[in-house]
C-alpha positions in Angstrom: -27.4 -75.6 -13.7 -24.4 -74.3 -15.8 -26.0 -71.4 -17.0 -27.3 -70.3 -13.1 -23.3 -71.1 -12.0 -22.5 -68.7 -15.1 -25.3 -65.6 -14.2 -24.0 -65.9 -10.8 -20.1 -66.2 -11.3 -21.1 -63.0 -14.5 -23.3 -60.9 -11.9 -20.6 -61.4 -9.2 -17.8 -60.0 -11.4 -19.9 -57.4 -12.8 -20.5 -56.3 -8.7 -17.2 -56.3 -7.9 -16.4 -54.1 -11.0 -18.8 -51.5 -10.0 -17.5 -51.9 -6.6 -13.8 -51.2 -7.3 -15.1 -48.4 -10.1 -17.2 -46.5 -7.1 -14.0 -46.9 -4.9 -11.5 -46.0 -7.0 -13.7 -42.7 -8.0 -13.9 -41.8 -4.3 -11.3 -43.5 -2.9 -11.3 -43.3 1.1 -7.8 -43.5 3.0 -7.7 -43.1 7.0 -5.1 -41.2 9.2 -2.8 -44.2 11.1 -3.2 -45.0 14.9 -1.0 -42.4 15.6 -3.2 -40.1 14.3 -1.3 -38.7 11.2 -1.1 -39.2 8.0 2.6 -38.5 5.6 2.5 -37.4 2.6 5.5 -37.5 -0.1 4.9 -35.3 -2.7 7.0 -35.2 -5.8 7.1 -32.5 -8.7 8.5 -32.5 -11.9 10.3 -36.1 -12.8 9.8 -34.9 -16.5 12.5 -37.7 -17.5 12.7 -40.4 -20.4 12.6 -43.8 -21.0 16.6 -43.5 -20.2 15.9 -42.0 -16.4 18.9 -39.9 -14.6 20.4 -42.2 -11.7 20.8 -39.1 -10.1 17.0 -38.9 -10.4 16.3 -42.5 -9.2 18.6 -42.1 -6.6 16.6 -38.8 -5.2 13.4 -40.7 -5.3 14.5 -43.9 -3.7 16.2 -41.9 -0.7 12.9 -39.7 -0.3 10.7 -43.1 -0.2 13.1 -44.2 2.4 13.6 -41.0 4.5 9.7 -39.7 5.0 8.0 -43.6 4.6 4.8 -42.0 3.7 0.7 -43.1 3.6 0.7 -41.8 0.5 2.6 -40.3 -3.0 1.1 -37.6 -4.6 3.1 -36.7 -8.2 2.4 -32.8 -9.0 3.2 -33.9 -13.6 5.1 -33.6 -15.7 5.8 -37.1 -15.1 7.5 -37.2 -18.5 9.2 -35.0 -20.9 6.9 -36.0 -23.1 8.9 -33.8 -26.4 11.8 -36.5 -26.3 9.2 -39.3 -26.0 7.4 -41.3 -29.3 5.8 -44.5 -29.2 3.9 -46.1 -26.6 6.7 -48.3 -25.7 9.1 -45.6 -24.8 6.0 -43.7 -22.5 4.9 -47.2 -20.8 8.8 -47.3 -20.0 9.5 -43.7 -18.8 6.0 -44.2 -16.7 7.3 -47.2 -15.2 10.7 -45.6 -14.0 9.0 -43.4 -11.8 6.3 -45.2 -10.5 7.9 -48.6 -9.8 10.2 -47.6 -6.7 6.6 -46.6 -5.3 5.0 -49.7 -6.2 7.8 -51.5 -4.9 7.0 -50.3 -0.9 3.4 -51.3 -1.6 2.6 -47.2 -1.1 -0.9 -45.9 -2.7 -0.4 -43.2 -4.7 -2.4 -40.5 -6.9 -1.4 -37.8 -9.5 -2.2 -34.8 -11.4 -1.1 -34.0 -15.3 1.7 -31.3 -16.1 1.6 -29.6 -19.2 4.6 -31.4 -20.9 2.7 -35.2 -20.2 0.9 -35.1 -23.6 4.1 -34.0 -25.7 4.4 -37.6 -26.3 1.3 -37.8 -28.8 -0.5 -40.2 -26.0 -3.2 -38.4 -24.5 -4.0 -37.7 -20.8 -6.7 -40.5 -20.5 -4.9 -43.5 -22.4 -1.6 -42.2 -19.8 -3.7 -42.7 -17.2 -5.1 -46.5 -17.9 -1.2 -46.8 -17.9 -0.6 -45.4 -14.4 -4.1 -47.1 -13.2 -2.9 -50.5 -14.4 -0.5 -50.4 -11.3 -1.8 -51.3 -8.0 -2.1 -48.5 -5.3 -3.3 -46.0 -8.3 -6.2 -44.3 -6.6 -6.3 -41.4 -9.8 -9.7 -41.7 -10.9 -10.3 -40.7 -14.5 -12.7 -38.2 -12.9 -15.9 -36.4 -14.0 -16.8 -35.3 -17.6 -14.6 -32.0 -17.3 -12.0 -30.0 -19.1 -8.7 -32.2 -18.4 -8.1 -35.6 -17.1 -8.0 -37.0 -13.4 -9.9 -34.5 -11.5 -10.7 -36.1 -8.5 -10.6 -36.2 -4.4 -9.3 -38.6 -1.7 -11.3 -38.5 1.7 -8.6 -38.9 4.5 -11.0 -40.3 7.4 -10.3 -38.8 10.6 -10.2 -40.9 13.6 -10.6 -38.2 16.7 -12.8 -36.0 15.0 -15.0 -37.7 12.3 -16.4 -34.9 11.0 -13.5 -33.0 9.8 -12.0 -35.3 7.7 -8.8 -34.2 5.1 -10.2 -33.6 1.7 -7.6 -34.1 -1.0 -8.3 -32.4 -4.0 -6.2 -33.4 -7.6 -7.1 -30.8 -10.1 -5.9 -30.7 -14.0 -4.8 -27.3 -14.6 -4.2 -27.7 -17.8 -1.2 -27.1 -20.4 -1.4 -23.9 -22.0 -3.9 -21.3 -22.5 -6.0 -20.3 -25.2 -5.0 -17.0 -27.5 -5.6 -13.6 -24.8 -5.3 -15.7 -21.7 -1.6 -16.0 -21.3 0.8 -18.8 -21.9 0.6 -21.4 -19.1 -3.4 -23.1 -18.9 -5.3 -23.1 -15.6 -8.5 -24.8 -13.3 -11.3 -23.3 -15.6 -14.7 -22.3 -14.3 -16.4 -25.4 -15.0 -14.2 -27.2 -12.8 -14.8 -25.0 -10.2 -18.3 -25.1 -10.1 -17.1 -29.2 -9.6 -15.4 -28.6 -6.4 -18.2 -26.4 -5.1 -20.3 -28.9 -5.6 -18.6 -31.9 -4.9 -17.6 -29.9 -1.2 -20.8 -29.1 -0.7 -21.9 -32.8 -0.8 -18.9 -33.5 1.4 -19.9 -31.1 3.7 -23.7 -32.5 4.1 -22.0 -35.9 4.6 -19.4 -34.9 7.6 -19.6 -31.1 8.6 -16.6 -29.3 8.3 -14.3 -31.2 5.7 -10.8 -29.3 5.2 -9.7 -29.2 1.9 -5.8 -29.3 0.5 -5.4 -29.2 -3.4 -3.2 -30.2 -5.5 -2.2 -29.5 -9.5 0.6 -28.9 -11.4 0.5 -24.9 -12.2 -0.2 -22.6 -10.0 -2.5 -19.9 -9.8 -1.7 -16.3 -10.5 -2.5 -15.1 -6.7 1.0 -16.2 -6.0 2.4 -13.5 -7.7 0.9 -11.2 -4.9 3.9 -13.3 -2.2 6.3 -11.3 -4.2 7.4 -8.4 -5.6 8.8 -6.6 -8.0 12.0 -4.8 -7.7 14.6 -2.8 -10.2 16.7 -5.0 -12.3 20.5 -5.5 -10.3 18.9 -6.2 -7.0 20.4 -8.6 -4.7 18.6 -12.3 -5.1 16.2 -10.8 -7.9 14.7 -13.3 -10.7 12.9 -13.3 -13.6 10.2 -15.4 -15.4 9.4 -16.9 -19.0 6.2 -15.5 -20.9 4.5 -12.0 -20.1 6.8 -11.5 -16.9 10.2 -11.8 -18.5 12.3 -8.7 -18.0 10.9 -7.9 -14.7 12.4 -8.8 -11.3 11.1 -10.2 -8.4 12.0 -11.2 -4.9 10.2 -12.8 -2.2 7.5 -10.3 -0.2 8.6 -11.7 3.6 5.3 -10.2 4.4 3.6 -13.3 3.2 6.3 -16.1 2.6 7.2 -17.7 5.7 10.0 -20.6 4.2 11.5 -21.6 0.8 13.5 -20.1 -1.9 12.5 -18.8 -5.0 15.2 -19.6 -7.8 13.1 -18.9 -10.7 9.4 -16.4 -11.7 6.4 -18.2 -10.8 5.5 -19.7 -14.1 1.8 -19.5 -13.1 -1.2 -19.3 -15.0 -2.0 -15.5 -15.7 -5.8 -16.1 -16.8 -7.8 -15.8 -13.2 -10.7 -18.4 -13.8 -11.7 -17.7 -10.4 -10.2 -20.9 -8.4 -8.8 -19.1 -5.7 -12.0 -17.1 -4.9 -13.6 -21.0 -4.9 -11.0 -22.0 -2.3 -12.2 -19.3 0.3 -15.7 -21.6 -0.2 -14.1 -24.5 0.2 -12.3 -24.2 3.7 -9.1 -24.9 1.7 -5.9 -25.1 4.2 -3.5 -25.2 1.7 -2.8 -26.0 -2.4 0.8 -27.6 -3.4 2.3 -26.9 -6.8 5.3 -28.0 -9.1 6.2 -26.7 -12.3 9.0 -24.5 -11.3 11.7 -26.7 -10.4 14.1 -23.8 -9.1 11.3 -22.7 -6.6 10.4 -24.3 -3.2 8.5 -21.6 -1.2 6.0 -21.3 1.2 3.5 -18.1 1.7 0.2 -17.4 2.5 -2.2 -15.0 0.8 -5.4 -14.5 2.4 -5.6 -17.0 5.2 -4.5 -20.0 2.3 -1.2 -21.1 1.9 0.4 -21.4 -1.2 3.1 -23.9 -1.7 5.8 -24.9 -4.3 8.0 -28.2 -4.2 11.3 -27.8 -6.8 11.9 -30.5 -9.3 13.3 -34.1 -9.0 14.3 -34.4 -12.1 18.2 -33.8 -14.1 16.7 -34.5 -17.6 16.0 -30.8 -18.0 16.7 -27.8 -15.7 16.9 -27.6 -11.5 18.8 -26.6 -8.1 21.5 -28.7 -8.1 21.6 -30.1 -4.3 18.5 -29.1 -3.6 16.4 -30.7 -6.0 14.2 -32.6 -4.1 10.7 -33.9 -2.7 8.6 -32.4 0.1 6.8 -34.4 3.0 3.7 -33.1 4.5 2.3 -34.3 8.1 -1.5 -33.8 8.6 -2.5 -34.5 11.9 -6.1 -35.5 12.8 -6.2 -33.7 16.4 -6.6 -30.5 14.3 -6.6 -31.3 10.3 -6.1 -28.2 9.9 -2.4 -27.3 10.7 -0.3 -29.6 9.1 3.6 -29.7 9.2 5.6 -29.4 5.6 9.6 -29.6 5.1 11.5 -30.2 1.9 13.5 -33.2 1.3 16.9 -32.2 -0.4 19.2 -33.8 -2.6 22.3 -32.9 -0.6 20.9 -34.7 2.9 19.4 -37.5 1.3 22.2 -38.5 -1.1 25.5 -39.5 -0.9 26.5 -40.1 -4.6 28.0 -37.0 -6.5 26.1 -34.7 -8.1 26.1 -35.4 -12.0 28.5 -32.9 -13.5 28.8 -30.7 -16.9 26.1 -28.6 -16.0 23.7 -31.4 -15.6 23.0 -30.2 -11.8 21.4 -27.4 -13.1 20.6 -27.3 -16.5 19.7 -30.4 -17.2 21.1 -33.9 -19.7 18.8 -32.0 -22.6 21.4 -29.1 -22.5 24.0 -30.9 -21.9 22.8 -32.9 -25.2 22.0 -29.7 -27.6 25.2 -28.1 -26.1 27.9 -30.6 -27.7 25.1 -30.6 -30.7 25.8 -27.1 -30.9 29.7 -27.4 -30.4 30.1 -30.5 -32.6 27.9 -28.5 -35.3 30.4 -25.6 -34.7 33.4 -27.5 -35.0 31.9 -28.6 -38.6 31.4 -25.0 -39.7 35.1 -24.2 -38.4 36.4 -27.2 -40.2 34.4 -26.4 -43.3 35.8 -22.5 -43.8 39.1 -23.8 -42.9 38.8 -25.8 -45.7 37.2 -23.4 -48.1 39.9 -20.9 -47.1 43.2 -23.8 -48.0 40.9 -24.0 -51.0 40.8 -20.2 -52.1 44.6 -19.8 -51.1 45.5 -23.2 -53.3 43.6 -21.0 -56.0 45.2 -18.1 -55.3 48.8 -19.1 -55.4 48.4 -21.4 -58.9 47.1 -18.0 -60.6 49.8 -16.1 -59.2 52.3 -19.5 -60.3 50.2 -19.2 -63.7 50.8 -15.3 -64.2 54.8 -15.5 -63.5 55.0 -18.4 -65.9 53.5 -15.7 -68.6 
């Protein structure tokens, strides 16, 4: 009799494990009675196990203000350069993802490409973030990266047109030829076809909104280049540094741009699979100083700027951005950014922090304390030489 109770209580388990394993690789969310569904999404954290209250602050006032269905983090969750040990990851993980925990709000994620500075890869940092409840990453298929995965976003008035939510790893950087930042590659692209596909054979006319951390090269064709001097013109790190650009207002319809797209300059073909995939819309962080909205070939293209003071941002308007779908027609949606300066009433942190970031401010008084020891030492070797000097020239009248 103990051993049936045992292969009983052992097969139960076992169901229930394949049942929350099945769930959590397509997990299934619904839009509410009032037929919408908020979204908070938050780029670029990219803090330490010490986290900016400035950066807390900004999080717990967006959690408050848009009271969202869901949290979707764009990575670079961590600066994962100034992080070593397990520990000290767990801990700069936790920072971020407890305030969100804490309101009992589901959330999901996608990898940046500073994450696996620490030495920990993508998959063991993602056991950490699924060991919270309300985690609904899945590790995903067998595909280059970790985490890619969709959320199904029932629809209540119109059943068949459910919100896909697609969370794509786009990598960290690219191979030798391809550029600097990494991208979706072709075998993941062949996923979503696939995987949409499927979708659309189970409810007809899914719409599709992705979601990764770099974004794709296409968004260089919402801006252009202009001569170096001109009014509101930026540059950009990697191939595109030394040209200037400005926003094209032929195609971007709200934002700022603060900074050069730091996007992925190897085309692996992602955007072309969007046009397949009835995609609305794809969100990206990355570039903390840029926030702006545009639309390239009937698919928007959207940026959120950083939350984060550990490295570089926009001083009041670092922030988060909350996007409304609606489930009368899934496939407008209303998005608005969620500023520092109208959320938060503390002071900005000062000494350059705002804007450059606690790392600067850190290797700046590095750099002046390591001055100040060079000044002190010639100083020193100079009393030295003249001490030298003036006992020869003692020595030579006492001759």
């Amino acid at each position: 009799m103990h051993r049936i109770c045992a292969f009983i209580l052992a097969l139960t388990v076992l169901l229930l494990s394949a049942f929350v394993i099945a769930w959590a690789e397509n997990a299934e969310l619904s839009m509410s009675s009032d037929h919408t569904f908020r979204i908070l999404i938050i780029a670029d954290p990219q803090d330490i196990d010490t986290p900016q209250s400035a950066m807390l602050s900004l999080l717990n006032a967006s959690l408050d203000a848009a009271k969202p269905d869901l949290v979707v983090f764009l990575g670079d969750m961590i600066h994962g350069r100034d992080l070593r040990g397990e520990d000290r990851v767990r801990k700069a993980i936790d920072a971020v993802v407890s305030p969100v925990v804490s309101r009992g709000i589901p959330f999901a994620l996608v990898f940046g490409n500073h994450d696996e500075e620490c030495g920990i890869s993508k998959e063991e940092q993602l056991k950490m973030y699924q060991s919270y409840p309300g985690c609904l990453t899945a590790d995903g298929e067998d595909l280059p990266g970790c985490g890619n995965s969709y959320i199904v976003v029932e629809n209540p008035v119109h059943p068949e047109q459910p919100a896909v939510l697609w969370f794509m790893d786009s990598g960290s950087y690219a191979e030798e030829g391809k550029g600097t930042y990494g991208y979706v590659t072709e075998e993941q692209n062949a996923w979503m076809l696939s995987e949409y596909a499927e979708l659309c054979g189970k409810y007809g006319s899914p719409v599709s909104y992705v979601f990764q951390h770099i974004p794709v090269p296409q968004v260089y064709n919402m801006i252009k280049e202009v001569p170096f001097g001109t009014a509101g013109a930026v540059t950009c790190y990697g191939d595109n540094f030394g040209k200037w650009y400005v926003l094209d207002e032929e195609y971007i319809w709200a934002g700022h741009m603060g900074e050069g797209p730091c996007s992925s300059e190897y085309d692996s073909g992602e955007f072309d699979a969007w046009k397949q995939m009835n995609v609305r819309a794809a969100f990206f962080g990355h570039d903390h100083m840029n926030d702006y909205c545009g639309t390239w070939e009937g698919i928007d293209m959207v940026t959120t700027s950083g939350l984060g003071f550990y490295l570089y941002g926009r001083g009041d308007e670092h922030g988060t951005r909350l996007l409304e779908l609606n489930a009368e027609d899934p496939a407008k949606y209303k998005t608005e950014m969620l500023y520092y300066r109208d959320l938060v009433s503390e002071p900005l942190p000062g000494f350059f922090v705002s804007s450059l970031g606690v790392m600067f401010r850190k290797y700046l008084l590095m750099i002046l304390a390591a001055l100040v020891l060079i000044i002190v030492v010639i100083v020193l070797v100079i009393m030295k030489i003249r001490r030298i000097i003036r006992k020869r020239k003692w020595n030579n009248l006492k001759e």
